[in-house]
Structure formats: C-alpha cells, structure tokens
C-alpha positions as CSV (number, residue, x, y, z in Angstrom):
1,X,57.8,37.0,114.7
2,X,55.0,34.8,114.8
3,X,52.4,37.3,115.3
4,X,51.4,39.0,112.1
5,X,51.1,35.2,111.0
6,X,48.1,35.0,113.0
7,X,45.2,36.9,111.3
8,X,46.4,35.1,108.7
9,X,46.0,31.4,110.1
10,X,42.3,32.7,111.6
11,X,41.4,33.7,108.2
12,X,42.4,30.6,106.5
13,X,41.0,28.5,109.0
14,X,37.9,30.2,108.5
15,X,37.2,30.0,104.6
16,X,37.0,26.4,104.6
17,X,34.0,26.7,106.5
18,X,32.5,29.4,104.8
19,X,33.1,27.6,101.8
20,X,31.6,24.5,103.3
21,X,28.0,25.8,104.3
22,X,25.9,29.5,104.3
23,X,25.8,31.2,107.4
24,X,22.1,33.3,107.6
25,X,22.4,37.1,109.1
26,X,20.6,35.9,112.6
27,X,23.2,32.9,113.0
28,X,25.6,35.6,112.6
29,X,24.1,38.3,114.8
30,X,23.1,35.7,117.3
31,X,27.1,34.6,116.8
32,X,28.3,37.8,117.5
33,X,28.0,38.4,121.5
34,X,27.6,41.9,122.0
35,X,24.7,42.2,120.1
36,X,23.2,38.8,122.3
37,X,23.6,40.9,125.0
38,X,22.1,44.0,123.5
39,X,19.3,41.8,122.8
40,X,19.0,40.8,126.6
41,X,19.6,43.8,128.0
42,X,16.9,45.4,125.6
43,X,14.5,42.7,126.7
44,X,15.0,43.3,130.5
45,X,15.2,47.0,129.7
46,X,11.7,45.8,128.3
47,X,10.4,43.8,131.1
48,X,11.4,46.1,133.5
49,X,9.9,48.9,132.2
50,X,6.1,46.8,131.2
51,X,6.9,45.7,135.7
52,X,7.7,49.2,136.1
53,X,4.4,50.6,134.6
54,X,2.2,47.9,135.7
55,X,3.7,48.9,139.3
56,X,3.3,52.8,138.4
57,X,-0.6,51.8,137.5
58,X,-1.2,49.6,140.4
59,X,0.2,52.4,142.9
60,X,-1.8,55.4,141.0
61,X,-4.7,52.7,141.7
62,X,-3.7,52.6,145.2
63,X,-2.9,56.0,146.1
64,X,-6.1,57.3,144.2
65,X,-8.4,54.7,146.5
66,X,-6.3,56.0,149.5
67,X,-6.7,59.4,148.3
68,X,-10.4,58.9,147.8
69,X,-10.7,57.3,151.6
70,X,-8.6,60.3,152.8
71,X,-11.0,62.4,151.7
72,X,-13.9,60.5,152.8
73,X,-12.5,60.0,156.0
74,X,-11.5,64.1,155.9
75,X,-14.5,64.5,155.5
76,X,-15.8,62.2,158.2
77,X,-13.2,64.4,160.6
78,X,-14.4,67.7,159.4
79,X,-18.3,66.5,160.4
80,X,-17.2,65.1,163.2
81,X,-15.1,67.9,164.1
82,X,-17.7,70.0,163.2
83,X,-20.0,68.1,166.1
84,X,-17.2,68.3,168.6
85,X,-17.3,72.1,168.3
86,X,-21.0,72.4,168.4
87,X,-21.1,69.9,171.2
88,X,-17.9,72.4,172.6
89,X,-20.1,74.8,172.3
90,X,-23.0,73.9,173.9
91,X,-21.2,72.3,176.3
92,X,-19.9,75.6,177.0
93,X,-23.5,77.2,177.3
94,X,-24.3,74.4,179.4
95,X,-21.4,75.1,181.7
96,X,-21.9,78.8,181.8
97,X,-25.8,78.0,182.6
98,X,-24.6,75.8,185.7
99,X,-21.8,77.8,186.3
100,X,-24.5,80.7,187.0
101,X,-27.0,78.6,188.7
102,X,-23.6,77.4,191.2
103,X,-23.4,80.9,191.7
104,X,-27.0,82.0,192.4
105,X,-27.7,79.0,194.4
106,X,-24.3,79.8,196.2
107,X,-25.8,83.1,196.8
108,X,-29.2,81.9,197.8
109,X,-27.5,80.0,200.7
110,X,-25.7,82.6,201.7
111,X,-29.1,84.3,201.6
112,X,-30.4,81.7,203.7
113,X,-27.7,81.4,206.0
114,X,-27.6,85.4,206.7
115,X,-31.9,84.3,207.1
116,X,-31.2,81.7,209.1
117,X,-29.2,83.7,211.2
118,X,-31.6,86.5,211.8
119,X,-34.3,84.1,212.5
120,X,-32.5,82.5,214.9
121,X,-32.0,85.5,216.9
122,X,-35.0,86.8,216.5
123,X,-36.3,83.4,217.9
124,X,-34.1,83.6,220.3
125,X,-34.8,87.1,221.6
126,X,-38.5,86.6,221.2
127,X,-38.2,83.3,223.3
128,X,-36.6,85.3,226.0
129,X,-39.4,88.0,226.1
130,X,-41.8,85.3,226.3
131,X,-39.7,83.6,229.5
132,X,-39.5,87.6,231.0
133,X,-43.5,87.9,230.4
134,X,-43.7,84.3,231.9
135,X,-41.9,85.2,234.8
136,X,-43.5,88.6,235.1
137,X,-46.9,86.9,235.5
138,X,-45.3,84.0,238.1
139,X,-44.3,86.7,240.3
140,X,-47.8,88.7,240.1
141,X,-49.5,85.6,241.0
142,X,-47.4,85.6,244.2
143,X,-47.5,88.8,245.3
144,X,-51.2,89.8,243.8
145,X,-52.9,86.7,244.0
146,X,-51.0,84.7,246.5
147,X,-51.2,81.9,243.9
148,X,-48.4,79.7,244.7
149,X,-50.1,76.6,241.7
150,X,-50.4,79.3,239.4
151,X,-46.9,81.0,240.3
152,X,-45.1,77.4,240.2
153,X,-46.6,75.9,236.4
154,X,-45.2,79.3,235.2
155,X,-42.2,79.0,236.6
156,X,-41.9,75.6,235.3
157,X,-43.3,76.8,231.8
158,X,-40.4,78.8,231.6
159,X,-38.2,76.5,232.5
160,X,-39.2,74.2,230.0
161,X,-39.0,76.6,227.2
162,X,-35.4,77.2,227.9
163,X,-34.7,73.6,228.2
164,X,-35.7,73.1,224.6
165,X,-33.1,75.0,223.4
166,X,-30.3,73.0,224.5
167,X,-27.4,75.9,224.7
168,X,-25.2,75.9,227.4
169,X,-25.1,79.6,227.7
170,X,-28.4,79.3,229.3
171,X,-27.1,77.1,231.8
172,X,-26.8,79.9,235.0
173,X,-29.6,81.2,234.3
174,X,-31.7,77.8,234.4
175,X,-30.3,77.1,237.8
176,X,-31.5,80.5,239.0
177,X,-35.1,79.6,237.8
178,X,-34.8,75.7,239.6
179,X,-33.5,77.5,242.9
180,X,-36.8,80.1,242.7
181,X,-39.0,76.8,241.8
182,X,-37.7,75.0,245.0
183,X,-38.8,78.1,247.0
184,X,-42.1,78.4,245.6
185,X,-42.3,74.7,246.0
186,X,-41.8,74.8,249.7
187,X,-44.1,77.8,250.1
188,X,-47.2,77.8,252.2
189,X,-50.5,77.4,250.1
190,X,-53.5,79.6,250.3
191,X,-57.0,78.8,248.1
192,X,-56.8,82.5,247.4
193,X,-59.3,80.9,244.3
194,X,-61.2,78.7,246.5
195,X,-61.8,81.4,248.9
196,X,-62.5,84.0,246.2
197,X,-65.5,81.6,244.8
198,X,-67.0,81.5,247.8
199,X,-67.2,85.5,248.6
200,X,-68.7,85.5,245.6
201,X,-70.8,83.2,246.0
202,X,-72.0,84.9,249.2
203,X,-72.7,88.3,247.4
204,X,-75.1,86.6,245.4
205,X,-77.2,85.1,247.7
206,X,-77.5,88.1,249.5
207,X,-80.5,89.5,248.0
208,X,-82.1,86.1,248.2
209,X,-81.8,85.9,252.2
210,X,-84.8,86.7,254.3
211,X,-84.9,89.4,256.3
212,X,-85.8,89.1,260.2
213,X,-88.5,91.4,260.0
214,X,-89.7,89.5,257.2
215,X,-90.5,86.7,259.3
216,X,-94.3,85.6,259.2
217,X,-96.0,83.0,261.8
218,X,-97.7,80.4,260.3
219,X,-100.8,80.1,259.0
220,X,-103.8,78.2,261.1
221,X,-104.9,75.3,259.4
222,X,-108.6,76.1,258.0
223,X,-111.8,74.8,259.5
224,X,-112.9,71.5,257.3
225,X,-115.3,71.5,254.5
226,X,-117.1,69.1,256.0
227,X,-118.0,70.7,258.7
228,X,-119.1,73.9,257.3
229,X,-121.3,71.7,255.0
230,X,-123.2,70.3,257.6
231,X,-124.9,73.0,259.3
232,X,-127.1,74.2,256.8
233,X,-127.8,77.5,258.0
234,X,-126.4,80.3,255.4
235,X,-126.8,82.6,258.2
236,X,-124.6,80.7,260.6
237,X,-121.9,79.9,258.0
238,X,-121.4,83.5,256.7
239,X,-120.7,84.4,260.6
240,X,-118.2,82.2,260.9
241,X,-116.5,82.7,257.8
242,X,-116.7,86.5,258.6
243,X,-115.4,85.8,262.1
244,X,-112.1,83.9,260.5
245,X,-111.2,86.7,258.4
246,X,-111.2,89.5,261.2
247,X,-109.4,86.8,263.0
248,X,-107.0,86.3,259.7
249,X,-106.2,90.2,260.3
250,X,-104.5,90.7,263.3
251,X,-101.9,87.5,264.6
252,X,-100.4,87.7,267.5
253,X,-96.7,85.5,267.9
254,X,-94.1,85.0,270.6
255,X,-90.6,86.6,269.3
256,X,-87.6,84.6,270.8
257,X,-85.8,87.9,269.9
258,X,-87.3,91.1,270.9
259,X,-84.9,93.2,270.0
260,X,-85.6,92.3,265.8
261,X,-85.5,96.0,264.1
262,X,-87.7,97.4,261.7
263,X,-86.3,98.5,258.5
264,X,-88.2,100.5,256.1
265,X,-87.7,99.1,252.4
266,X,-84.9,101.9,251.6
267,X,-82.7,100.4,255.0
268,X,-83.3,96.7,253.9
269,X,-82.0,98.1,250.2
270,X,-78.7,99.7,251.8
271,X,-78.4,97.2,254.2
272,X,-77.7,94.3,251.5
273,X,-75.5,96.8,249.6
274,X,-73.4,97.6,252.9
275,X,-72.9,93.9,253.3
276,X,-72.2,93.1,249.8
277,X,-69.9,96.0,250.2
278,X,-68.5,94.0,253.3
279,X,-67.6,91.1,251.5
280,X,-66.1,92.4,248.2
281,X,-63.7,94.2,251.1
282,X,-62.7,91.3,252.6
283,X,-62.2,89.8,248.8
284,X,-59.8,93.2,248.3
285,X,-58.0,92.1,251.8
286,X,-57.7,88.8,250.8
287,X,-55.6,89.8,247.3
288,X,-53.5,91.8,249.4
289,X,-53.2,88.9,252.3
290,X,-54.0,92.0,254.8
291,X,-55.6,89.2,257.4
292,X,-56.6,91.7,260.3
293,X,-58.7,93.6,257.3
294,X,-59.9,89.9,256.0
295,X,-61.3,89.6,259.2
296,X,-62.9,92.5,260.8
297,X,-64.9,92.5,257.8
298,X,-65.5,89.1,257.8
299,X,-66.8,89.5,261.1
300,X,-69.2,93.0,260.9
301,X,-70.7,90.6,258.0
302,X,-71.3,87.9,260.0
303,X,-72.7,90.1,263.0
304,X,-75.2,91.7,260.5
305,X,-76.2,88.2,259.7
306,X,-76.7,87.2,263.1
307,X,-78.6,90.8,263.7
308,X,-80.9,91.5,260.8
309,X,-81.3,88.4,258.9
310,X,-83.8,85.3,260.0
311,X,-81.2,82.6,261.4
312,X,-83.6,79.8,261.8
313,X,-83.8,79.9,257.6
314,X,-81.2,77.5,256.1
315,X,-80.1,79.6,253.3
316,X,-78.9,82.3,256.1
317,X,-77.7,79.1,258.2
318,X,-75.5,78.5,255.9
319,X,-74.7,82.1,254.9
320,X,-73.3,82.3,258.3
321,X,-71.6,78.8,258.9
322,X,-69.3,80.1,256.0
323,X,-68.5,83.3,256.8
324,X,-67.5,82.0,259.8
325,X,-65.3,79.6,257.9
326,X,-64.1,82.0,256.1
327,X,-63.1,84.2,258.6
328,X,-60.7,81.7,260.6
329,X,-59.2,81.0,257.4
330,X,-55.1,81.6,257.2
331,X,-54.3,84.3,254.4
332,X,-51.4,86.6,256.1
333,X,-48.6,84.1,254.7
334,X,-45.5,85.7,253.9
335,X,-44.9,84.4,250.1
336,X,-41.7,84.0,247.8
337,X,-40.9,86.1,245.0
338,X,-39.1,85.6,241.5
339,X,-36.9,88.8,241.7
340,X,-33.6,86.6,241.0
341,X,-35.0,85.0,237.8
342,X,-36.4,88.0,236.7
343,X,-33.1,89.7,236.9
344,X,-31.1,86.8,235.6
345,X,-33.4,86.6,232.3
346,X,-32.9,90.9,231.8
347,X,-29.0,90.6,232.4
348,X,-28.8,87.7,230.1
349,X,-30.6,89.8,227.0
350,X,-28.7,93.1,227.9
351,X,-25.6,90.8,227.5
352,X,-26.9,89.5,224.2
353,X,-27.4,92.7,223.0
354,X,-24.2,94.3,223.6
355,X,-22.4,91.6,221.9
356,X,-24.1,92.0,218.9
C-alpha cells in the first residue's frame, strides 16, 4: 500500500526547499499554471478585444465615408434622375409635337395628292377642249376658207399638244389626227388669202379710176412769150389772146370709141358701188369655192371695165389685167375635212367622263 505514502514523500521533499530559500507570491502564482494561463488568456481576451475595437472604429470610419458617398451619389441619382424625367418629359412633348406635325404633314400630302389629282384632270380635260377648239377651227378653215396652211399648222398644233403628254391612252386617237394630216397634206392648195387681198385691193382703187367720159384731149401747147413780145401793138396782142380763149372753149377730138356713154354724176356714183358690189360677190363666191359664181362676177366686172372706164390709163390697165387673172383662177377644189378627229377627240372625253 504504497499510496497514502506519497503525499507524504511530496511533502517532505518539499520542506527542504522551503526551508532552504523564500518563494515571493508572483514566483508562486507564475508557478502555479492555471493562473499562467488565465493570465494569457486574459491578455489575448485583451488584445483581441483593443483589435476588435480598433476594427469596429475603422469599419464605422468606413461605412460612415461610404454612407456619406451613398448619399452623395443618391443624391447625384436623384438630380440626375430628376433630368432624365424632365428630359422624358420634354422628350415626350417633343415627340407629341412631331408626332402631330407627321400627322398634319401626312394629311397635307394627302391634300396635295387628292390636289394633284384634280389638277391633273382638270389639265387634262381642259387640254382636250383646247385640242376639240383646235380642231373645230382646222376644219372651218377647210370648209369656210379653203385654207389648207392654216387647216394643216392646226392640225399639227394639236397634235403636238397631245404628244406632250406622253399617255398611251391617247395613242388611237393620235393616229386618227396623223391620218387626217396626211389628207390635208395631199390636198390641193388655193390662195383663198392671196386672192382675197387682191379683191380688196381692187375695191379700193375703184373710186380712184377714171372714168371714160372723163377723158380730156390734151391741151395745145401756148403761143411763146417771145413772140407776143415782139409785136408791140396792144391792140394786136389783145386780139389774139382773145381769139385763143374762144378757141380754148370749144375742142373738137377724134374718139376711137363712139359708143363711150354719158353718165350723169348720180350713175358714175352707182356705177362704182355696183362694181364694188361685183367684187365683194365674187369675194363671198370665193369663201364658199362656188367657181361659176367667182366667175360670172368676175367677168360683168371686168366688162364694165372695158365699157365705162378709160382703158388707155394704167391704173385701169391694170385694174383689168387682174381681174382677168383673177377670174381664170382655180377655186372649185373639193377639200378634206376633219370629221374623224373631231369625233375621235368627243368619244375619247365622253369615255373619260363616264369612268369617273
């Protein structure tokens, strides 16, 4: 039983060095080693807590300057939200502004188009009236005024009017006006102009032509000065002069025609009418290419000419040379006509119409 001897053996083992040398209370707290690690413990406890609140500090630091920034930079996002709304919003008006401008410019070109359209066929229909009224006077100029130039440029007016417009609708209708072109092309031509001038031109030189009665014989040539000067005799000189005056009075002349009449002034008056009348017929008959009426008046005018008027003067000379001109002249031609273009242009705006 060797164990109860123990404690014993410690204890006497350790009073000899008790006895030997004084122990102080930290040797023996620093000897015992619970309290050594109570000691260590307490000073990391220490440590860890001074870390712990220097760490605490630093982070409040930290998260106060972060908190700060957040808050600068909130409100940095609140202004700039604050701009991104109003720019949003104006935005917004902006696009509501152009949205309604889009839509009244949308509705201005439909404006314009409907515009356009009416235009169009009002230029259209008006460019057809104007081809009608061009043919219309074509066709008068043939049958009226037998003007085949005249007739022809307006056929080719029209023409040319229609060829502007470039539609192939158009198309039948063009060849209808180049076939009634060709026609009036190959017609014959009559000066109805020419000839017109000079009937004119006749009536008024018709009060201006000398009559046949009106004819005079000329005058004797009168005795010299000279000679009259040099008989000195007053007496002698007023006989003669007195004898060349009776013989001044009465003239006696040799008439190649005989047969000249006498017209009192009111017969010369109606005479010039009748002829003027004479010629304005034969104008009439030439409008209306009625060549047997062209000429019989042609030819009573030329007769009266001949009859009452003093040949031998130039002026009547060539009164006559052109009524005689004149009257073999060719006006009873047979001319063309636009009928089928006339027709073709009315059928083509009944057609438009209708479809409308």
């Amino acid at each position: 039983m060797e164990t109860p001897s123990q404690p014993a053996i410690r204890e006497t083992e350790m009073k000899p060095a008790a006895q030997g040398a004084p122990v102080s209370p930290a040797q023996r707290f620093y000897r015992q080693p619970v309290a050594m690690v109570a000691v260590v413990a307490v000073v990391l406890l220490a440590w860890q807590w001074y870390d712990s609140h220097q760490q605490i500090n630093t982070l409040q630091h930290e998260l106060a300057r972060r908190l700060a920034e957040a808050d600068v930079q909130n409100k940095e996002s609140r202004n700039v939200a604050e701009q991104v709304r109003e720019a949003m919003r104006e935005a917004q008006i902006k696009l509501g502004v152009l949205e309604a401008k889009v839509q009244e410019s949308q509705n201005q070109q439909i404006a314009l188009e409907a515009l356009y359209q009416e235009l169009s066929r009002s230029r259209d229909e008006s460019l057809l009236a104007d081809v009608e009224q061009t043919l219309l006077v074509a066709n008068q100029q043939l049958q009226v005024a037998g003007n085949v130039k005249s007739a022809l440029i307006a056929l080719q007016a029209a023409d040319a009017r229609l060829a502007r417009l470039d539609r192939r609708q158009l198309a039948g209708l063009r060849k209808v006006i180049a076939r009634d072109i060709e026609r009036v092309k190959l017609a014959p031509y009559v000066d109805v102009i020419g000839i017109g001038a000079r009937l004119d031109n006749l009536i008024n030189t018709i009060d201006s032509l000398p009559l046949a009665m009106e004819l005079r014989p000329p005058e004797t040539a009168p005795a010299k000065k000279g000679v009259a000067d040099a008989d000195g005799n007053a007496w002698a000189r007023f006989t003669r002069e007195l004898w060349r005056d009776l013989r001044d009075l009465v003239r006696v002349q040799d008439l190649d025609r005989p047969d000249m009449p006498l017209l009192t002034p009111t017969q010369s008056y109606f005479l010039r009418e009748n002829l003027k009348l004479r010629l304005l017929s034969a104008r009439l008959a030439l409008l209306a290419h009625d060549e047997k009426s062209f000429r019989s008046d042609l030819r009573a005018a030329r007769d009266w000419l001949a009859r009452y008027y003093d040949t031998r003067d130039k002026t009547v000379a060539n009164a006559v040379a052109a009524v005689r001109q004149l009257h073999d002249s060719q006006i009873g031609i047979e001319l063309p006509d636009v009928a089928a273009s006339l027709d073709a242009v009315r059928n083509y705006r009944l057609t438009r119409e209708r479809n409308r």
